[in-house]
N, C-alpha and C positions, 0 to 999 in steps of 0.2 A: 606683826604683819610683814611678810617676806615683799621685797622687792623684786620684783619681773621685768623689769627692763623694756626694751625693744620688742622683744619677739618671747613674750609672756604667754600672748592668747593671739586667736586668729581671729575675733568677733566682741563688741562691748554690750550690746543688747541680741537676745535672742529673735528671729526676723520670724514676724506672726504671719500665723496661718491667711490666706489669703481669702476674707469672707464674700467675696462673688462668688465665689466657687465652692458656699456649702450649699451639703442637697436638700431638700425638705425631704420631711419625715412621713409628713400622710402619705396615705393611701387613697385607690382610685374607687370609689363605689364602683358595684357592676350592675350590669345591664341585663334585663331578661331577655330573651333570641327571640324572634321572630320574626317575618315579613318577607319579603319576596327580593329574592338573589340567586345570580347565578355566575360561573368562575368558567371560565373556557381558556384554551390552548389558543393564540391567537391567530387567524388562518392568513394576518396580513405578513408579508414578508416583514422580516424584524434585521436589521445589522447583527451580525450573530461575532462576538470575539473568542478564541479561545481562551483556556484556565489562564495560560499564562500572560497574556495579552490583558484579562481583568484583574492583575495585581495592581490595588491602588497607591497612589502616593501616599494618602494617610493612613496609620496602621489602622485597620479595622478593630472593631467592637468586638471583644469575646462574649459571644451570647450562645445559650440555645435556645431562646424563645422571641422569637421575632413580631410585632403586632401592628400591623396599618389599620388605623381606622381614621375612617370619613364620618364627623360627628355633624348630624345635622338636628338642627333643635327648629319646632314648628313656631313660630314666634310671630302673634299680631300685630304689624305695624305700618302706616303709610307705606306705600308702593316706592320702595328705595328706587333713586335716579342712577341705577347701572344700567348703563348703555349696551344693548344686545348686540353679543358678539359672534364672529364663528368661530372654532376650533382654527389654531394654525397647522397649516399643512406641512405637509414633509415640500422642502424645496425644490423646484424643478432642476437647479443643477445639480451635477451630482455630487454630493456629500463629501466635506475633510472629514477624513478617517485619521481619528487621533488615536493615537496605538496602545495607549494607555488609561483611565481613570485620572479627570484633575476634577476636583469641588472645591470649592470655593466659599463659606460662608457667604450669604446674600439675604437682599431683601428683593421680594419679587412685586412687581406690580399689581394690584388691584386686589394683594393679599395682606394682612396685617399678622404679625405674632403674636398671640397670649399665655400670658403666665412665663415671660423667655426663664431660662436655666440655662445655665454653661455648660451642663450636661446633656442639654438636646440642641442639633446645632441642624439649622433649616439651609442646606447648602446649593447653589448653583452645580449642576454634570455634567461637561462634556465629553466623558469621554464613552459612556453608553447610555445611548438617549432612544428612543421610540418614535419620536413625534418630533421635527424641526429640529434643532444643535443643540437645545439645552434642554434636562431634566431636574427636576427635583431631587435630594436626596436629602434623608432623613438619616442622624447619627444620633440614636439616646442610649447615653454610657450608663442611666440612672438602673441602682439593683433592682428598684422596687416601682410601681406605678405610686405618682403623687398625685396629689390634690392641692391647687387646678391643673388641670392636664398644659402641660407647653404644647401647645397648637400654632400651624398656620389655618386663616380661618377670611372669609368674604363673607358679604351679605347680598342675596342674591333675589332681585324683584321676581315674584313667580304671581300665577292666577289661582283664585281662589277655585277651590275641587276639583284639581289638576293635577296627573298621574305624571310623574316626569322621571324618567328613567335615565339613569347614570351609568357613567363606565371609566376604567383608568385601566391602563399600562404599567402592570407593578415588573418589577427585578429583584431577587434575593441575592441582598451582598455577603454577608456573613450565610454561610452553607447550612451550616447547623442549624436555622434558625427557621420558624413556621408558622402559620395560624395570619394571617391577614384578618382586620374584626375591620368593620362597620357597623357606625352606630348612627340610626336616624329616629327622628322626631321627637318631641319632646316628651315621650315616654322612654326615651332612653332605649331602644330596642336596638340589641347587637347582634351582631353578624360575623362568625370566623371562619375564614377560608382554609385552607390548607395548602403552603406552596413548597414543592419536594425540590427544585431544581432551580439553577439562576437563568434560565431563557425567557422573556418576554411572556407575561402571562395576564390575558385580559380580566378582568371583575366586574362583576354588571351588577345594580341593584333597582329597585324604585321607591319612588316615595309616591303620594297621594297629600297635597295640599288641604286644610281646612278651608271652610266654611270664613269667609272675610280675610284668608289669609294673605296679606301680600309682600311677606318680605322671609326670607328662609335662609337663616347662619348656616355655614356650612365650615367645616374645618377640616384639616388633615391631621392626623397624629401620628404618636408611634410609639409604641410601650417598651419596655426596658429592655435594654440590650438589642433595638432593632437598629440594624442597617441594612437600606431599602430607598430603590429607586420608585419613583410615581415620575408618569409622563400622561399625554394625552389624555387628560380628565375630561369627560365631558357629561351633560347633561338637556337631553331634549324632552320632547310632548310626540304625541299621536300626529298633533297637526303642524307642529313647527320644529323643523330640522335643526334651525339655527338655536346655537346651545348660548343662555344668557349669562353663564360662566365667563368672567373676565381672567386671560391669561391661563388658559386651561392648559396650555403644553410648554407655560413657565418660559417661554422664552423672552418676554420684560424682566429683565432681573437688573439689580446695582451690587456692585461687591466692592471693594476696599481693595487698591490696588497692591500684590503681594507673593510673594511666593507662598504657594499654596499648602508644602508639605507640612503634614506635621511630624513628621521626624525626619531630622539629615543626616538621621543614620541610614545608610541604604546597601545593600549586600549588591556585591558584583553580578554582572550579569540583568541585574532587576534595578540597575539604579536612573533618575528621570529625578527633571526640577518641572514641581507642576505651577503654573502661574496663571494668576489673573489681573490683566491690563488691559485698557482700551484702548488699545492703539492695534494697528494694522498690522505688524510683525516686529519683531524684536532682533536683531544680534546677540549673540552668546559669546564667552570666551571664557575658559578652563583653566586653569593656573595649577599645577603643584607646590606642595610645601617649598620649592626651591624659584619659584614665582617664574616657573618653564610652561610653557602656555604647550598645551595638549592637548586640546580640541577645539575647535569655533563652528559657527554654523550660525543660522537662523531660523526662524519658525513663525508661520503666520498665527497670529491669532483671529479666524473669522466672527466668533462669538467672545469674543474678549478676554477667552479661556486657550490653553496649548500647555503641551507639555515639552522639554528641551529633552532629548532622549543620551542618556549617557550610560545605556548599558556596554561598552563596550571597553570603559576604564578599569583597569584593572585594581587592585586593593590600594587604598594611599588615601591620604591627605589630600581636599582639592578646593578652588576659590572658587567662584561662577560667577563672572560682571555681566549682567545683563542691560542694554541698553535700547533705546527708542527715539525716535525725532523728539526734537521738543520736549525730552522729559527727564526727569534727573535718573541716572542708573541706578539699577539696585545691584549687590553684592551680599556674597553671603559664602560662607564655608560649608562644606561638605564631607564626610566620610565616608568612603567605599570598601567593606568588608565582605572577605571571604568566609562564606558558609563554612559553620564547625565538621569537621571530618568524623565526627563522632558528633551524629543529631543530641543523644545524651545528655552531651559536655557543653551545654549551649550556657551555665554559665556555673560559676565557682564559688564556692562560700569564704572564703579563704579572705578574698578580695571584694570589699565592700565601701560606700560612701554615707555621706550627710545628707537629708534633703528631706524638703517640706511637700507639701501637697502640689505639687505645682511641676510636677517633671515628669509625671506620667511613667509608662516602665524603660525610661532613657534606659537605667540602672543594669539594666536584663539584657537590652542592642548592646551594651558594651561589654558583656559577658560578668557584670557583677553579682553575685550569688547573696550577696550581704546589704542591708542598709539600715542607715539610723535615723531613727528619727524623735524628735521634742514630742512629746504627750504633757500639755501644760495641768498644772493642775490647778489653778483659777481658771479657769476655763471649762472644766471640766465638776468642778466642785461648787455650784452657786450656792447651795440652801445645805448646811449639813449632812453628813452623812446618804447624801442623794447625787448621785453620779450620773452625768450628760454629757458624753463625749461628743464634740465637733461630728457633726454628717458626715464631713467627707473623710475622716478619717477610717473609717468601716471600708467602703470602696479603694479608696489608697491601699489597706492592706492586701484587700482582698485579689487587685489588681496584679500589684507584685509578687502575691505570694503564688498566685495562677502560672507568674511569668516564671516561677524559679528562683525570689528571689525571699530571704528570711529577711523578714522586719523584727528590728528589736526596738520596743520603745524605752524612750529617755522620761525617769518620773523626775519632775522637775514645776516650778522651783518654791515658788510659793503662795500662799492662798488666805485672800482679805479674813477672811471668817477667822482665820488663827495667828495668833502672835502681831496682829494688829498691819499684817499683809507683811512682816519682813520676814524670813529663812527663818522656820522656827524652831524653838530652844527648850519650850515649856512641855512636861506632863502630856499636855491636854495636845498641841501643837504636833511633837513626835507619833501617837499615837494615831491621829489623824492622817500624819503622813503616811506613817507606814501603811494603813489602810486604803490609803488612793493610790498607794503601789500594789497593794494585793488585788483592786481594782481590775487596775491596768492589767495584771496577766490574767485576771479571770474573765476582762471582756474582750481581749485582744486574741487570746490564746498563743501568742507567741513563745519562742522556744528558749529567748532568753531577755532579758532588762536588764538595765541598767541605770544604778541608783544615784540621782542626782548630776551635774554636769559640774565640773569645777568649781568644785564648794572650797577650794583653797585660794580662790578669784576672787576678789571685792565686788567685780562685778555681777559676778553672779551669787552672791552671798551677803545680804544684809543685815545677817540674825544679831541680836545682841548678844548671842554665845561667844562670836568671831570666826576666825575660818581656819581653826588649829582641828587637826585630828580628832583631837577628845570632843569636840563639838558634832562631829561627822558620825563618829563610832551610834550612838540612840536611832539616830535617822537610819543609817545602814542594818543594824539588828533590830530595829521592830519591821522594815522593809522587808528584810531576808524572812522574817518570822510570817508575814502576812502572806508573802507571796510561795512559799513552800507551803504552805497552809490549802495554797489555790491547788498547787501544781508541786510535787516535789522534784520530778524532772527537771522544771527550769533553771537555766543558767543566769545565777544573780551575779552580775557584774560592776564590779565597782575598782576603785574610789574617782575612777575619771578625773583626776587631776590636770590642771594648768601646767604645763610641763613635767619632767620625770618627777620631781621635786623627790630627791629618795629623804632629804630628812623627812619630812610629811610621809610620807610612806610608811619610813620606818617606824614612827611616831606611832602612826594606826595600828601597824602590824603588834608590837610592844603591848598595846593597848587590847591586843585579844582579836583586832579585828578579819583578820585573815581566818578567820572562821566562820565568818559571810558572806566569804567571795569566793562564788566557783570560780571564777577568771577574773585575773587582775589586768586593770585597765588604768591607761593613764596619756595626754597628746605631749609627746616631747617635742615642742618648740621651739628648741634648743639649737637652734642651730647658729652659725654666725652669720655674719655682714657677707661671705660668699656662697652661702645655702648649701652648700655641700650637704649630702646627709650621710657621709662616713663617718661621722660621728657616732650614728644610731649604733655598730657594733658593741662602744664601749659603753654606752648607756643599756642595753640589751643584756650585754654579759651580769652588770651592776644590778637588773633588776630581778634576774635569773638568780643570781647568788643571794640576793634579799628572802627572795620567797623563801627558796629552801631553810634559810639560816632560821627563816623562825615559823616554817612547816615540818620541824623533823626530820631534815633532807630530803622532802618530797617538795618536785617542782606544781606551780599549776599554772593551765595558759595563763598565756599573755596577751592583751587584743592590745591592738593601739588603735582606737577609738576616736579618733581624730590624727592627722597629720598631717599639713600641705604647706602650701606655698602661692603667694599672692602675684598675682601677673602684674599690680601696680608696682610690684617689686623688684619683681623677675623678669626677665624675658618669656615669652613664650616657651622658645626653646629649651629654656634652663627650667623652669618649671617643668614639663615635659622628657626631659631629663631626669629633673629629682626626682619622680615620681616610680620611674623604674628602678633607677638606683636602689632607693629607699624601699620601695614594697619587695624587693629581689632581698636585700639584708637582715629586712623584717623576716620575712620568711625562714633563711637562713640560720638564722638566730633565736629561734623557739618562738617566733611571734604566730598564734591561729588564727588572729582574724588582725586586717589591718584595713580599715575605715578612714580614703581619704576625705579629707575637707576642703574643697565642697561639691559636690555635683554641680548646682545650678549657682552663677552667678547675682548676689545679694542685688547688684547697683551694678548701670550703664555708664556710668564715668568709669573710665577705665583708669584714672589717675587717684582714686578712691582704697586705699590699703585692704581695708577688711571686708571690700565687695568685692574683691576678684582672687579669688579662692577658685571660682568655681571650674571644671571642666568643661564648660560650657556658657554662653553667653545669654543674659535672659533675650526673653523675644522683643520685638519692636514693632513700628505698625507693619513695616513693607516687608519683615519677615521675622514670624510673631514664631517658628518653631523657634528649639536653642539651638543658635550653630555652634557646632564644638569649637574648639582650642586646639592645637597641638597634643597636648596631654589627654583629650579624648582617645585622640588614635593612637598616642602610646600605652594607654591604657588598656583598649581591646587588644591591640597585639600580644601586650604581654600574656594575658590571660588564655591569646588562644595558644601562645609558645607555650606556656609552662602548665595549663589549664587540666587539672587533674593528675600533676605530674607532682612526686613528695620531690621535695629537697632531699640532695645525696652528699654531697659534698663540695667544698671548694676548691678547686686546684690549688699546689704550688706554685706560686709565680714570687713576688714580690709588695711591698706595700702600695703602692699604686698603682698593681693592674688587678682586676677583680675578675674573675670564671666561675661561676655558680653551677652547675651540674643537679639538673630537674632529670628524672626517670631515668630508665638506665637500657640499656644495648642500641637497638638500631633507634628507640623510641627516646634516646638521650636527647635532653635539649641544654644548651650552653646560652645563660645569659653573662656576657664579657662588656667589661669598658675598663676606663684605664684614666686615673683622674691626670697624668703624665702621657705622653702619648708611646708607644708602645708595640713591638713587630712579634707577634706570639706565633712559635710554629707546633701544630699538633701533628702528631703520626697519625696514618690513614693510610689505608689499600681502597677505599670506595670515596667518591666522589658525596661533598656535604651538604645540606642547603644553608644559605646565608642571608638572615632577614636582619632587615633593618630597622631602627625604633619605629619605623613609620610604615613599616609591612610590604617592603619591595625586596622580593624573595630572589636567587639568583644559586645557582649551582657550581660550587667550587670543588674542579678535580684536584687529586693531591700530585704533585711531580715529586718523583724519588720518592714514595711513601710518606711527603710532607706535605701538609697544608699551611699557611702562611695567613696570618689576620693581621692587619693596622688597628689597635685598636686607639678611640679617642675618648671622649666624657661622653658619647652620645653612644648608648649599650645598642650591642647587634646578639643576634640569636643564632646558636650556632647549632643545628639539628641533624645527628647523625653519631653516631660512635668513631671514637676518636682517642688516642692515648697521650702520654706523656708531655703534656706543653712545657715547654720553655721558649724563656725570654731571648731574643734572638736580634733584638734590635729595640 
């Protein structure tokens, strides 16, 4: 058993999927149509926003089939004690006009939710409402209708053989999306609408009360992939105006005080922090990475809801303290990104991370093309040869894969049914594995796997084989055999080792095993007590000469499948740093894919080693999106600097200044740093641009057909054609 030191691995236990957040499987029975509905244009004046004025704070649900239904079931029961109410009106003053879309999760009065899912989220809306400041909105991310339906739902006293005729104010938020259904009475009878545009569109139905009837459930819902506003519900009779619908235009609501967005990635020109607080108005203040306060302001909130509008900051790094009398501040970090110049290039395979169900398409806002993820197989494998993947694993792929981004899953690690639950060694044990990896890419269909996770780690290895090569080789060739069996395209990737470890490697390789690995894979850890990752060159060159040595002088990629750096460790800064350094060299140096670790933050103690990996902070109550790191927005810039652009070459300079050369004539792009500090002068007849790690762009002419760069440890992007550098100071 090899000793690993310090900086062995970056994690001791694998971090489980998160079971609030699986879907259910049923389905919804359906409804026969019938009864009496009608859908009109509404002729009441409506607050009308332009397209671009309804971009919301939360990224919207990719759907095309959108469904509201109002589920009323006829149910005999004493005359419920809801107190008859009216409709609330539109205010006589005249209306705050919030410029944007904020929602908020909420509970609304005199409504209850059943069957809740994390995937259907019942939210307060101020920022296009119908009826008084606040609307309903409905967000169900679910692929499929389940059983029981997530509803909001009342119980509403009515009279027995009583026509009572209903209506609401619906909004289409996702465009693509159609078919509004109503379902009433306890025959299940539905109703679907048709809605082509997002303007204000009224719905009208009736019902007809039984014979003793005095009490009548009524629910709102929404079938998969709807996003969809409802406002002014109401419901009357022939003879009584007054609607005994409690809270029909939602404006009783309680929400969790918070910033509201769900992602703090936000593109320039469109970016806003949406919030909900009870309090009268807030102060704002803006900070950049360099803690230079760049904006302030205030904003009332009249409904407990507003948005801070920050369209006007340009790309960077930014902090946001929001404060209120009496109340403790909240804070939160931000990133402002410039739209890819090429809609295309939106994001890169090249550059990819780690991450569990729980990040949503972060991966895709940062321009990541790649991502990895644990598929356990105890988990997955409870009764032999019978295979049940996690809910939410199907939607997770399906989500990223929409977004641009390949999901490769990790078959991993091991399963009570064999070898008595430790990493297994046996016949029976091997065989089984291999098969839950041919699983994997038969229900996954992804375009490549990777076979087990640091089997050369104690901790993730408890087989009584041990955790030598010759123990790894069975598990890798019945894998490779099962899963070319599914797919012979896929790229089976292995041995994913615990640092370079090249004796393990080479041990494998010896052993025949480079014959089941389209792409060799391994996390070099290796760094020392000052994180530098200039090391990766000579560990890169070493695993480059490996391969060939015992492929016949044929090289094959190389992913590095893991690599990072821990903020309980590092600075921000220097993580954020290492991160370009290291994916710029990777690249350089024959690496195809390079998979930092981690996306999302394991653990909120930031003094915690192997929970602050992530690029991102997990959520908290008062703001539950992830706020990036530093290293988020070193990350998207680099991606949009080099982002579809091959490695060419490295300048001559010296050992400690670094010039990488991405694409080549006017489309050149230069990533430079310099671990010594360093005055590089290039020739140039045209003026360059100059970006920073952190994406403040700036235009440098050249005097006397020279350009002049400082460079330090923190890499800048040097975009333009340019000749001869030399050291010059």
């Amino acid at each position: 058993m090899r000793s690993w030191g310090h900086w062995s691995s970056r994690r001791v236990n694998p971090t489980p999927i998160d079971a609030d957040r699986i879907l259910p499987t049923s389905t919804q029975s359906h409804y026969l149509a019938h009864g009496d509905l009608t859908m009109t244009n509404s002729p009441k004046p409506r607050r009308k926003f332009s397209r671009e004025q309804l971009i919301p704070l939360i990224a919207g649900v990719s759907a095309l089939v959108i469904v509201l239904a109002f589920v009323v079931w006829n149910v005999a029961a004493p005359k419920a004690a809801v107190p008859e109410t009216k409709p609330t009106g539109s205010p006589t003053t005249e209306p705050v006009v919030i410029p944007d879309m904020v929602h908020v999760a909420a509970e609304f009065g005199g409504w209850k939710i059943s069957a809740a899912d994390a995937n259907v989220r019942f939210s307060a809306e101020a920022g296009s409402v119908s009826d008084g400041g606040v609307a309903l909105r409905i967000d169900n991310s679910l692929s499929q209708e389940v059983t029981p339906l997530p509803s909001l739902g009342q119980s509403i006293a009515v009279e027995p053989l009583t026509k009572y005729d209903f209506s609401a104010q619906l909004q289409v938020v996702n465009r693509k999306a159609k078919a509004f259904s109503v379902v009433v009475g306890d025959e299940g009878t539905r109703h679907d609408f048709d809605v082509t545009d997002d303007s204000w569109t009224e719905v009208e139905w009736s019902y007809t009360t039984a014979d003793a009837q005095t009490a009548l459930p009524l629910s709102v819902l929404a079938g998969p992939g709807v996003s969809v506003i409802a406002d002014g519900l109401t419901m009357t009779t022939k003879d009584i105006e007054s609607s005994p619908l409690v809270n029909g235009s939602f404006e009783d609501y309680s929400a969790p005080t918070q910033v509201a967005n769900s992602s703090l990635v936000m593109s320039a020109g469109e970016a806003n922090i949406g919030l909900a607080w009870r309090v009268p108005s807030v102060t704002w203040s803006v900070t950049d990475e360099l803690g230079t306060e760049v904006s302030s302001g205030a904003v009332d909130l009249p409904q407990g809801l507003g948005v801070v509008p920050l369209d006007t900051l340009a790309q960077g790094f930014y902090s946001i303290k929001l404060a209120a009398d009496g109340a403790e501040p909240i804070d939160t970090t931000f990133l402002v990104l410039d739209k890819p110049k090429d809609s295309a290039a939106v994001t890169d395979a090249r550059f990819g991370t780690h991450a569990y169900a729980n990040s949503g398409t972060l991966a895709a806002e940062l321009g990541m093309g790649s991502l990895r993820t644990d598929v356990l197989w105890a988990e997955a494998e409870l009764t032999k040869n019978e295979y049940v993947f996690k809910p939410i694993l199907d939607p997770m792929f399906t989500s990223l894969q929409a977004a641009g981004v390949e999901v490769m899953p990790v078959s991993d690690y091991n399963n009570t049914l064999y070898d008595i639950g430790r990493t297994v060694s046996s016949d029976e044990g091997i065989a089984a594995y291999g098969k839950y990896s041919g699983e994997i890419a038969k229900h996954f269909g992804s375009s490549s796997i990777e076979i087990y996770n640091e089997f050369n780690h104690p901790p993730f290895n408890n087989g009584v084989c041990g955790v030598e090569a010759e123990c790894y080789l069975p598990l890798l060739k019945a894998s490779y055999e099962a899963v070319k069996a599914e797919n012979p395209a896929i790229t089976v990737v292995g041995p994913a080792t615990a640092r370079h470890d090249d004796e393990w490697i080479t041990d494998l390789y010896k052993l025949g095993g480079i014959q089941y690995l389209d792409a060799i894979s391994f996390h070099p850890y290796d760094y020392d007590s000052t994180g530098a990752p200039e090391f990766l060159m000579a560990t890169l060159q070493q695993a480059g000469d490996r391969i060939r040595e015992y492929n016949n002088g044929v090289s094959k990629p190389i992913w590095l499948t893991e690599l990072g750096w821990s903020t309980a460790s590092f600075s921000e800064e220097q993580q954020a740093q290492f991160l370009v350094r290291a994916q710029t060299i990777a690249l350089a140096n024959g690496v195809e894919k390079f998979f930092w670790y981690d996306l999302v933050n394991d653990f909120n103690d930031p003094a915690e080693h192997e929970g602050n990996f992530g690029l991102v902070k997990l959520g908290t109550e008062t703001v539950p999106a992830l706020a990036p790191k530093l290293s988020a927005m070193s990350q998207a810039v680099l991606i949009r600097a080099v982002g579809g652009k091959d490695w060419v070459s490295r300048d001559e300079l010296n050992e400690s200044t670094y010039s990488y050369v991405f694409g080549s004539g006017a489309d050149e792009t230069r990533v430079a740093w310099a671990t010594a500090p360093a005055t590089v002068a290039y020739a140039s007849d045209e003026p360059i641009t100059v970006t920073s790690q952190y994406g403040h762009a700036s235009e440098v002419s050249p005097v006397d057909g020279v350009i002049t760069i400082s460079l330090g440890e923190q890499p800048q992007y040097l975009s333009g054609a340019v000749t001869a550098p030399t050291i010059v100071g």
